[in-house]
MDAnalysis code that builds the backbone (N, CA, C; Angstrom):
import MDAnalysis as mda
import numpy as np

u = mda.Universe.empty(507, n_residues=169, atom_resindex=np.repeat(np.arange(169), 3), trajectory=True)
u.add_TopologyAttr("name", ["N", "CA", "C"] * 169)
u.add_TopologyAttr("resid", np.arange(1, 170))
u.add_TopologyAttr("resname", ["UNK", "UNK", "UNK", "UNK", "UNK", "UNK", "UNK", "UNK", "UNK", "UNK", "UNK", "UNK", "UNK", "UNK", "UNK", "UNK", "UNK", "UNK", "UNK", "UNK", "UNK", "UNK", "UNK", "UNK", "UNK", "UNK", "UNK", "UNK", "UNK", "UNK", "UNK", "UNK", "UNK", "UNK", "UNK", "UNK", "UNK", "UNK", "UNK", "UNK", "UNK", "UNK", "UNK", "UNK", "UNK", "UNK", "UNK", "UNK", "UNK", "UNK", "UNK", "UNK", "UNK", "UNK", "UNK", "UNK", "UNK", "UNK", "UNK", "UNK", "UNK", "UNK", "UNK", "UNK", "UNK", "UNK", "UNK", "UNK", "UNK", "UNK", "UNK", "UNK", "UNK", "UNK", "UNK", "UNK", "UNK", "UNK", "UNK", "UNK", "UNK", "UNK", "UNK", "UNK", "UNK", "UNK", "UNK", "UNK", "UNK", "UNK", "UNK", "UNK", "UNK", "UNK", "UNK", "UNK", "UNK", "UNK", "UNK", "UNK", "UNK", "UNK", "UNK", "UNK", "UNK", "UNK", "UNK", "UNK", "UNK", "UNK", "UNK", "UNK", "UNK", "UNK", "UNK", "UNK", "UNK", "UNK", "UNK", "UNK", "UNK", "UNK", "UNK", "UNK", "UNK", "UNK", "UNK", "UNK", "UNK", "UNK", "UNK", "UNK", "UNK", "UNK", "UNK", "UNK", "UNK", "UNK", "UNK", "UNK", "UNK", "UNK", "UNK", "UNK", "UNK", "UNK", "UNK", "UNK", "UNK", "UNK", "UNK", "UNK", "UNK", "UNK", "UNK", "UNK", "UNK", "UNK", "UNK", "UNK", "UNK", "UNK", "UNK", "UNK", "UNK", "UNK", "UNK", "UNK", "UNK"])
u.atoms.positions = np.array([
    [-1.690, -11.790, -10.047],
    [-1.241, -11.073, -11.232],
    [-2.078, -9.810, -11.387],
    [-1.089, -8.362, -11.811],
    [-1.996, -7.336, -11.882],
    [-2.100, -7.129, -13.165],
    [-2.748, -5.912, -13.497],
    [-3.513, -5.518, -14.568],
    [-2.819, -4.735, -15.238],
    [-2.094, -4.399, -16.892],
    [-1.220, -3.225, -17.244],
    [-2.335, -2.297, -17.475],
    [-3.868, -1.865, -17.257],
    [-4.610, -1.437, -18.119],
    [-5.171, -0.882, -16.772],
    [-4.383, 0.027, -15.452],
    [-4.657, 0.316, -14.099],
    [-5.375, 1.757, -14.755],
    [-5.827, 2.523, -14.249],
    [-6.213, 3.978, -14.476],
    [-5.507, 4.629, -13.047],
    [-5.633, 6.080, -13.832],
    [-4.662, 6.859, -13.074],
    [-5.949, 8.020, -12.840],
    [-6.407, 8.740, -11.577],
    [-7.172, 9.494, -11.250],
    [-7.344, 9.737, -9.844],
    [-8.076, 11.069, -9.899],
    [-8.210, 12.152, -8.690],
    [-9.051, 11.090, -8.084],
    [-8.978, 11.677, -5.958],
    [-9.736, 11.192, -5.456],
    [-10.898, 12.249, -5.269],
    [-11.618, 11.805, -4.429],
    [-13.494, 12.068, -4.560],
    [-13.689, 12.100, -3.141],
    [-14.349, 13.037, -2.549],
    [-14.615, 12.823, -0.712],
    [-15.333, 11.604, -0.934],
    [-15.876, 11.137, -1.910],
    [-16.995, 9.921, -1.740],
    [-15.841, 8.805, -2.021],
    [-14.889, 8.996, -1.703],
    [-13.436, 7.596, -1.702],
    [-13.529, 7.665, -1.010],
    [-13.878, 7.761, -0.136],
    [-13.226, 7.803, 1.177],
    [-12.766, 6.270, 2.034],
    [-13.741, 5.997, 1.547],
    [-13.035, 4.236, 2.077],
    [-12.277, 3.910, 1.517],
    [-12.003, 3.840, 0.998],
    [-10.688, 3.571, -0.600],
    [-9.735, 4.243, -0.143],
    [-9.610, 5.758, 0.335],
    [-8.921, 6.660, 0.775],
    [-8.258, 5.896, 2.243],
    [-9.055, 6.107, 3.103],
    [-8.761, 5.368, 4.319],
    [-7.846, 3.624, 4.148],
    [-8.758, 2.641, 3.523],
    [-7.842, 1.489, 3.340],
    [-6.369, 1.664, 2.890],
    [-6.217, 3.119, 1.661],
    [-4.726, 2.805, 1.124],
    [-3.902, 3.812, 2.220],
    [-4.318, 4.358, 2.941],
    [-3.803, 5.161, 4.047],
    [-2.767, 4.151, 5.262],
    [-3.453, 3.356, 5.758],
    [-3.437, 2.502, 6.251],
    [-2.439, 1.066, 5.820],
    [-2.790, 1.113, 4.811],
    [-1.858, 0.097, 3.991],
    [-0.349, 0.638, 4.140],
    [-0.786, 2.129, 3.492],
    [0.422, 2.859, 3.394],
    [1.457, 2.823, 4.360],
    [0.650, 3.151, 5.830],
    [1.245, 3.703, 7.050],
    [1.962, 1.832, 7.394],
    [1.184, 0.955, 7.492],
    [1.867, -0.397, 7.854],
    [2.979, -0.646, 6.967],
    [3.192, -0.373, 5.667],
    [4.209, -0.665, 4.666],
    [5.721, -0.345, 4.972],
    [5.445, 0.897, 5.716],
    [6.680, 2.168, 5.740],
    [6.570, 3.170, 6.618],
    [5.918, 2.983, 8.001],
    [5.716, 3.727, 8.739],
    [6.317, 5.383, 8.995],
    [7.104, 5.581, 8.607],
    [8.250, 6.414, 9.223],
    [8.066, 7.576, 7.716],
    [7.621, 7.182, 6.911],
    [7.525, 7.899, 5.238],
    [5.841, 9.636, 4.991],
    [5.395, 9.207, 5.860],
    [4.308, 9.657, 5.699],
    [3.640, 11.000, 6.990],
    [4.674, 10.848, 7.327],
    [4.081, 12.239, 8.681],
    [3.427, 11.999, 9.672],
    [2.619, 11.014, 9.518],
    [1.448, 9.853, 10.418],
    [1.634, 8.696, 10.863],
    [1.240, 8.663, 12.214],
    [1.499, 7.573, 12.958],
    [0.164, 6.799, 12.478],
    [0.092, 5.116, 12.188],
    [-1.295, 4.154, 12.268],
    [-2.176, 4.660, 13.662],
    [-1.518, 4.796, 14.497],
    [-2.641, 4.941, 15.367],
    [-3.420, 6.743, 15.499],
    [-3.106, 7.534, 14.908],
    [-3.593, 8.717, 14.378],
    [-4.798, 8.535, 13.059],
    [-4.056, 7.953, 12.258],
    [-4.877, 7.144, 11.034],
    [-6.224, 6.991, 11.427],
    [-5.687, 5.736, 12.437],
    [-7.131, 4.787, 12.546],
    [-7.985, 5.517, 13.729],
    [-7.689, 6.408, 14.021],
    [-8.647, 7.541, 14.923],
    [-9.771, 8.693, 14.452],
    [-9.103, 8.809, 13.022],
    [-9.797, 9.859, 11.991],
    [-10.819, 8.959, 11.508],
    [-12.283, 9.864, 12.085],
    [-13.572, 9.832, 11.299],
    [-14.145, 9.826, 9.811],
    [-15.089, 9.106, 9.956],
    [-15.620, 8.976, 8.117],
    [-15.743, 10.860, 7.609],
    [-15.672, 11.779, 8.227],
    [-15.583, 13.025, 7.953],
    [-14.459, 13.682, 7.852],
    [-13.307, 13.304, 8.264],
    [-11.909, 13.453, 8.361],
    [-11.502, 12.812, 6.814],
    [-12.011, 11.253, 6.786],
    [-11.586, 10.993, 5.733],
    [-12.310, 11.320, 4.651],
    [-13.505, 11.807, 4.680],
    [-14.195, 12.113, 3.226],
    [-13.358, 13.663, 2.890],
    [-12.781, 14.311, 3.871],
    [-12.106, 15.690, 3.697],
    [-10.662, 15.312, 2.736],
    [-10.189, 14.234, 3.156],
    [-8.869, 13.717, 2.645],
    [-8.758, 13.459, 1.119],
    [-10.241, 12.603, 0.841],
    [-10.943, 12.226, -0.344],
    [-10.590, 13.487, -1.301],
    [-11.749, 14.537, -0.842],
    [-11.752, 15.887, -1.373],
    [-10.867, 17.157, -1.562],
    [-9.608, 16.706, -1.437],
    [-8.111, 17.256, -1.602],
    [-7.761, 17.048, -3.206],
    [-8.265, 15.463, -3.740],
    [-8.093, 15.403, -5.305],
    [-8.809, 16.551, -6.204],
    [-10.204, 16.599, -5.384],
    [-11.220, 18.156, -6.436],
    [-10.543, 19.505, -5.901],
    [-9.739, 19.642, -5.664],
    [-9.250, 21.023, -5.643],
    [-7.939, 21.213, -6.650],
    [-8.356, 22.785, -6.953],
    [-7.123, 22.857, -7.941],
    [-5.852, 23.210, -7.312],
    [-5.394, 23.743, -6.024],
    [-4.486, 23.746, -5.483],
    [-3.991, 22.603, -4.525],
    [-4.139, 21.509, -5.023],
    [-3.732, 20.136, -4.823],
    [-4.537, 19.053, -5.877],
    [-3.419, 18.192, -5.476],
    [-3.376, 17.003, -6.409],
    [-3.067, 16.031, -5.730],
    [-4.388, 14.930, -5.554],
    [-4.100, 13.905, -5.623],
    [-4.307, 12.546, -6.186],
    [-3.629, 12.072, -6.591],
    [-3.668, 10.912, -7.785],
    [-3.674, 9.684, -7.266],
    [-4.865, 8.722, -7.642],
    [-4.454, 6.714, -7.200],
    [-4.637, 6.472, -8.468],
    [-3.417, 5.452, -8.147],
    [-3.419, 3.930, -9.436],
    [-5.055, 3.155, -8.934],
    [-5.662, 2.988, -9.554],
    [-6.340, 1.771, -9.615],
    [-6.462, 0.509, -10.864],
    [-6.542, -0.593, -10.032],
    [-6.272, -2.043, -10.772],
    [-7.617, -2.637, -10.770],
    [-8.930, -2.599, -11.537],
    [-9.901, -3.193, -11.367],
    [-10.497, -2.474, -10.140],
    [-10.658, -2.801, -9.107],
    [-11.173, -2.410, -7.743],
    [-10.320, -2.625, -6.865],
    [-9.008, -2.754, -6.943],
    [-7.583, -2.540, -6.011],
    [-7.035, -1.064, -5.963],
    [-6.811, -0.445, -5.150],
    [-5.958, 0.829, -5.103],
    [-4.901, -0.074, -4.762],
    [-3.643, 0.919, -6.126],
    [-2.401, 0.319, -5.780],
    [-1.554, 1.077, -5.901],
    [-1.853, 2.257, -5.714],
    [-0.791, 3.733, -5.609],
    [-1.506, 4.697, -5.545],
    [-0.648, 5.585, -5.118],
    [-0.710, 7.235, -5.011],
    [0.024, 7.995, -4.588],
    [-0.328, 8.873, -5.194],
    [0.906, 10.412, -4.803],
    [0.042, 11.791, -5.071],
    [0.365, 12.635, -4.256],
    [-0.380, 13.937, -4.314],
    [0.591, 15.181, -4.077],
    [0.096, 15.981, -4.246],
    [1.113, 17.575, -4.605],
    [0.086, 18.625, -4.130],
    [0.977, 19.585, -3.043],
    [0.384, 20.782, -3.074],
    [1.307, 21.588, -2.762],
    [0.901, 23.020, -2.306],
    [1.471, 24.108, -2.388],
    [1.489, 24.669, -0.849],
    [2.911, 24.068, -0.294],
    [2.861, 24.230, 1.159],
    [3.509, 26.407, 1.430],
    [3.838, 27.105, 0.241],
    [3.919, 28.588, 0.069],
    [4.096, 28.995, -0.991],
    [4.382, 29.732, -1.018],
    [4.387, 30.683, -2.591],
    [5.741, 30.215, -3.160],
    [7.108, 30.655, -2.102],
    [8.093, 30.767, -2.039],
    [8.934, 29.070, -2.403],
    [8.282, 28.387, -1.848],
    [8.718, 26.753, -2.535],
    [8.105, 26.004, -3.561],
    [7.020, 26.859, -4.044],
    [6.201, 25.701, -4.840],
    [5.492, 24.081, -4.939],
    [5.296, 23.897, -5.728],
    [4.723, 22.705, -5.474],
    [5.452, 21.832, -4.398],
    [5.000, 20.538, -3.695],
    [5.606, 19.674, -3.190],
    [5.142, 18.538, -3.543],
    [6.016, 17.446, -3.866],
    [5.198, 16.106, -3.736],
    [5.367, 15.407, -2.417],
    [4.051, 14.786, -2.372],
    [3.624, 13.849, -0.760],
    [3.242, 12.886, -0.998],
    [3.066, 11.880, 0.160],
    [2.291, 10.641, -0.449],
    [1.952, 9.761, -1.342],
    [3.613, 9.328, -1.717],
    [4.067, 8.227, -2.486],
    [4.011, 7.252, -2.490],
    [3.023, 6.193, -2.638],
    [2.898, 4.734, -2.118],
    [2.666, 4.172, -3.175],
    [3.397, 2.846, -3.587],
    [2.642, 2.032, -4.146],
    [2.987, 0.436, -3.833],
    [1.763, -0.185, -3.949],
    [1.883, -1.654, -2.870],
    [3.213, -2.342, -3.696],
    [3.414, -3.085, -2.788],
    [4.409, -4.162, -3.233],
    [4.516, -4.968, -4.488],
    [3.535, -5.231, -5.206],
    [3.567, -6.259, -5.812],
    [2.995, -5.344, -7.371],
    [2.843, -4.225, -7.259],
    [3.073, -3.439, -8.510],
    [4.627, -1.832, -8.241],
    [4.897, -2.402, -7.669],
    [6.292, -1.311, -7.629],
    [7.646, -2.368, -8.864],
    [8.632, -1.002, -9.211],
    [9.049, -1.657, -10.535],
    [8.833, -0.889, -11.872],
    [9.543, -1.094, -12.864],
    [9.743, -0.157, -13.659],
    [8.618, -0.634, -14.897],
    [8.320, -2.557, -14.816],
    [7.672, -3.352, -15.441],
    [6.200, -3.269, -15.282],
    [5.959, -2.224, -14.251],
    [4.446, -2.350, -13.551],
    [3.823, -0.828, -14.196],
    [5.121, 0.188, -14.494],
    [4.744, 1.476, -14.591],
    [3.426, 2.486, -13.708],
    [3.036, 2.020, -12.547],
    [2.398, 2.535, -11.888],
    [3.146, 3.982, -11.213],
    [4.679, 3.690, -10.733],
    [4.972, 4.826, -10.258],
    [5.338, 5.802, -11.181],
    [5.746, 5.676, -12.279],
    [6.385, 6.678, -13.337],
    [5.246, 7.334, -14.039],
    [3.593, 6.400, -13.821],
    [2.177, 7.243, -14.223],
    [1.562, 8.125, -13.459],
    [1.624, 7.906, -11.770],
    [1.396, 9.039, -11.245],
    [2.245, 9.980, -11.048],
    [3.486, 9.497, -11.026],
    [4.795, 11.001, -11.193],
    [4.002, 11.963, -11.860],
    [3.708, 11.316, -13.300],
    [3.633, 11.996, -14.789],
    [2.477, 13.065, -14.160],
    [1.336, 12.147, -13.642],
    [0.406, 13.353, -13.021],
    [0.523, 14.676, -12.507],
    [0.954, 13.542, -11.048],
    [1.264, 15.058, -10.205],
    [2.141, 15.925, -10.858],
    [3.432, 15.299, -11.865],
    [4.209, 16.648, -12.741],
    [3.240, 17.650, -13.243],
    [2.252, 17.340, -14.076],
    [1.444, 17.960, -15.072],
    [0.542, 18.728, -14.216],
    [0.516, 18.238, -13.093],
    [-0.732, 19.247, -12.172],
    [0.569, 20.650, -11.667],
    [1.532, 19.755, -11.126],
    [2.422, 20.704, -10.524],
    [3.208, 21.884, -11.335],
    [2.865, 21.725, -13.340],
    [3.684, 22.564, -14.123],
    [2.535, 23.997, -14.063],
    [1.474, 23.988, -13.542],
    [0.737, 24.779, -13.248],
    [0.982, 25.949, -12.099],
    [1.767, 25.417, -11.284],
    [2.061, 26.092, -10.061],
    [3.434, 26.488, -10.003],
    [4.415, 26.160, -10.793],
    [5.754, 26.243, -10.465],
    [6.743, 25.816, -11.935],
    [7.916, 25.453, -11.438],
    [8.777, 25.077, -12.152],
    [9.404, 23.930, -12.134],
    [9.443, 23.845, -10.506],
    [10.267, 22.482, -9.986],
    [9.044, 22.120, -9.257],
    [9.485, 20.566, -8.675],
    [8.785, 19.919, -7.938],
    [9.470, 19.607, -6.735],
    [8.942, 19.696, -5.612],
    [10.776, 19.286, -4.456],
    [9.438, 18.604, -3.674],
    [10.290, 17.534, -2.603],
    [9.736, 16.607, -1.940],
    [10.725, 16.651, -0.383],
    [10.170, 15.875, 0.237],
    [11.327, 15.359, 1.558],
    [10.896, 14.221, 1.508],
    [12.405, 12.985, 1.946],
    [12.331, 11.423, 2.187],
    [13.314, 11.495, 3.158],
    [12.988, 10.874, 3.792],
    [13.405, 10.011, 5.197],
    [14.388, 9.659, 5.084],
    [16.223, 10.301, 5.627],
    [17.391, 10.259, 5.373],
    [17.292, 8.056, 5.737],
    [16.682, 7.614, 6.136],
    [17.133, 5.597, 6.017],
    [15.654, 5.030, 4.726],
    [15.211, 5.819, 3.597],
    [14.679, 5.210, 3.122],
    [14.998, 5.301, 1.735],
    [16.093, 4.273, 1.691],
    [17.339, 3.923, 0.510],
    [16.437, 3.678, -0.757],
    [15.665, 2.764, -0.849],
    [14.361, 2.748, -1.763],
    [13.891, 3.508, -2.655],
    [13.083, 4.567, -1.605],
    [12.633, 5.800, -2.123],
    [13.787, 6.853, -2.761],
    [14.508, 6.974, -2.130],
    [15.718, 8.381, -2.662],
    [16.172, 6.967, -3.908],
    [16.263, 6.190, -4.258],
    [17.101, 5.875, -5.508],
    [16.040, 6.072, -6.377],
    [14.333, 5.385, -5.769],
    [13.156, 5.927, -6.998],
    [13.500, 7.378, -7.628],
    [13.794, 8.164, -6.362],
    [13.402, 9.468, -6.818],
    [14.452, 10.045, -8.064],
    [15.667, 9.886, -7.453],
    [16.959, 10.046, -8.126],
    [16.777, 9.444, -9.736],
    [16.022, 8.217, -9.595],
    [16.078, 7.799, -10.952],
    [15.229, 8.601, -12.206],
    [14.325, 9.030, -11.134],
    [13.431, 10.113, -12.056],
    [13.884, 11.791, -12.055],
    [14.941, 11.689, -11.704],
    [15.391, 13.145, -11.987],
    [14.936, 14.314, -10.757],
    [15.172, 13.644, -9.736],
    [15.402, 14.477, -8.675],
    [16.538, 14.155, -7.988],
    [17.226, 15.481, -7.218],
    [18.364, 15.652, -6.656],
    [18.419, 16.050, -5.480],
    [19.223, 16.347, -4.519],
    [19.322, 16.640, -3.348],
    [19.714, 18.121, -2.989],
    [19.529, 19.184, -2.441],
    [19.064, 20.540, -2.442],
    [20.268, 20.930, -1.138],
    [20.759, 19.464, -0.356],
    [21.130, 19.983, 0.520],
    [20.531, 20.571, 1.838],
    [19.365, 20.806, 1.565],
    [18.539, 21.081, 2.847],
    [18.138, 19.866, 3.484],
    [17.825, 20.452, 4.617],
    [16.942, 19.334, 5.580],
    [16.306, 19.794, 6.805],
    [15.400, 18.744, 7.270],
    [14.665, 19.192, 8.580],
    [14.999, 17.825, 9.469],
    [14.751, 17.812, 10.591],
    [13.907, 16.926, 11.636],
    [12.841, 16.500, 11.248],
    [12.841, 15.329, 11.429],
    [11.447, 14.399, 11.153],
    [10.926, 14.465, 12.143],
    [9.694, 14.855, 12.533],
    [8.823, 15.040, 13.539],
    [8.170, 14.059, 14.798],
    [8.160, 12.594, 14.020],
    [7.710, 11.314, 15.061],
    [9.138, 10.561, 15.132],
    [8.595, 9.519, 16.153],
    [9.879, 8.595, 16.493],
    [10.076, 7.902, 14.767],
    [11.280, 7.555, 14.622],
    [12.325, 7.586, 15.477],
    [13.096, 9.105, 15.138],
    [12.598, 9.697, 14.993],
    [13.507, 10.941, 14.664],
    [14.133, 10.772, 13.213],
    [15.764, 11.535, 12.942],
    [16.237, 11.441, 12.146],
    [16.041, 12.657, 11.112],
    [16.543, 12.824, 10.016],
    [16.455, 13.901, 8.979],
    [15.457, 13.752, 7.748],
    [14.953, 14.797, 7.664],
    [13.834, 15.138, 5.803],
    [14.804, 15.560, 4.920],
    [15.331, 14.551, 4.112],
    [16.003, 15.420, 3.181],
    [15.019, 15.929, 1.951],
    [15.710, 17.343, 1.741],
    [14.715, 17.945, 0.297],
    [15.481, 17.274, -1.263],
    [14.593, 17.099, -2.103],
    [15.088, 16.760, -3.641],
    [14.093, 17.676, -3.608],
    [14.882, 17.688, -5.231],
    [13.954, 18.847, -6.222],
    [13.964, 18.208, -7.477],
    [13.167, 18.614, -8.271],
    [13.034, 18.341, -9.498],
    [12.729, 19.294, -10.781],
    [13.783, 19.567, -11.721],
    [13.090, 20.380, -12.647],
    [11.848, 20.331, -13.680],
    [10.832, 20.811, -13.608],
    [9.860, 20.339, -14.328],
    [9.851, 21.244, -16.079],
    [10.570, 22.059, -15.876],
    [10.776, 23.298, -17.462],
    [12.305, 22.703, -18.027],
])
């Protein structure tokens, strides 16, 4: 049983283990969601990951974990991949057994990264993995839409990035 009383906050290069474990978690959960292969992951140094850590202290990114007591049980982070697109959200995870509308973990870091991202932009736009039915109905439910664009997903198995957007004004 989890905790309704989780905190929502930036990471710290000094997470870094914390950083690394939910990385990892992440990548085994949903492989195909995250840009990174596990075996890339688990190759990156305690300096790689204290850099990853230290992405939350910057003001041109955001990144946010749920924590439950001493469990990381989500996160999501936002930055500014150009001028011309604005914010993006990345790195959406949250474990199994707090995902759900009853757990409110994902609709608290949304709220974050929104509030970091009304700083930089207007909208918020993301890419999900044209077979991850899951995620695009999360997203949809929170008021993102489909843009019509897309890319190539970069690792096996291939397949399409579709873009949502989101109005944040």
């Amino acid at each position: 049983m989890h905790s309704p009383e989780f905190v929502i906050r930036s990471t710290t290069a000094g997470d870094w283990q914390a950083v690394r474990a939910l990385r990892l978690e992440m990548l085994r959960d949903f492989p195909i969601a995250y840009g990174e292969t596990l075996e890339h992951a688990l190759d990156v140094d305690e300096e790689g990951w204290r850099l990853r850590g230290a992405r939350g202290e910057r003001a041109d990114q955001a990144v946010k974990v749920a924590v439950d007591g001493d469990r990381w049980v989500g996160t999501m982070a936002g930055y500014i991949p150009d001028a011309t697109t604005g914010p993006m959200l990345v790195g959406v995870y949250v474990a199994p057994e707090y995902r759900g509308d009853a757990a409110g973990v994902s609709r608290r870091l949304l709220e974050a990264v929104e509030n970091w991202a009304l700083g930089h932009g207007d909208t918020l736009r993301l890419e999900v993995h044209e077979t991850n039915a899951r995620a695009i109905r999360f997203y949809e439910k929170l008021g993102f839409t489909f843009t019509g664009r897309n890319r190539p997903y970069d690792l096996a198995p291939g397949g399409l990035e579709l873009e949502m957007i989101k109005p944040l004004r």
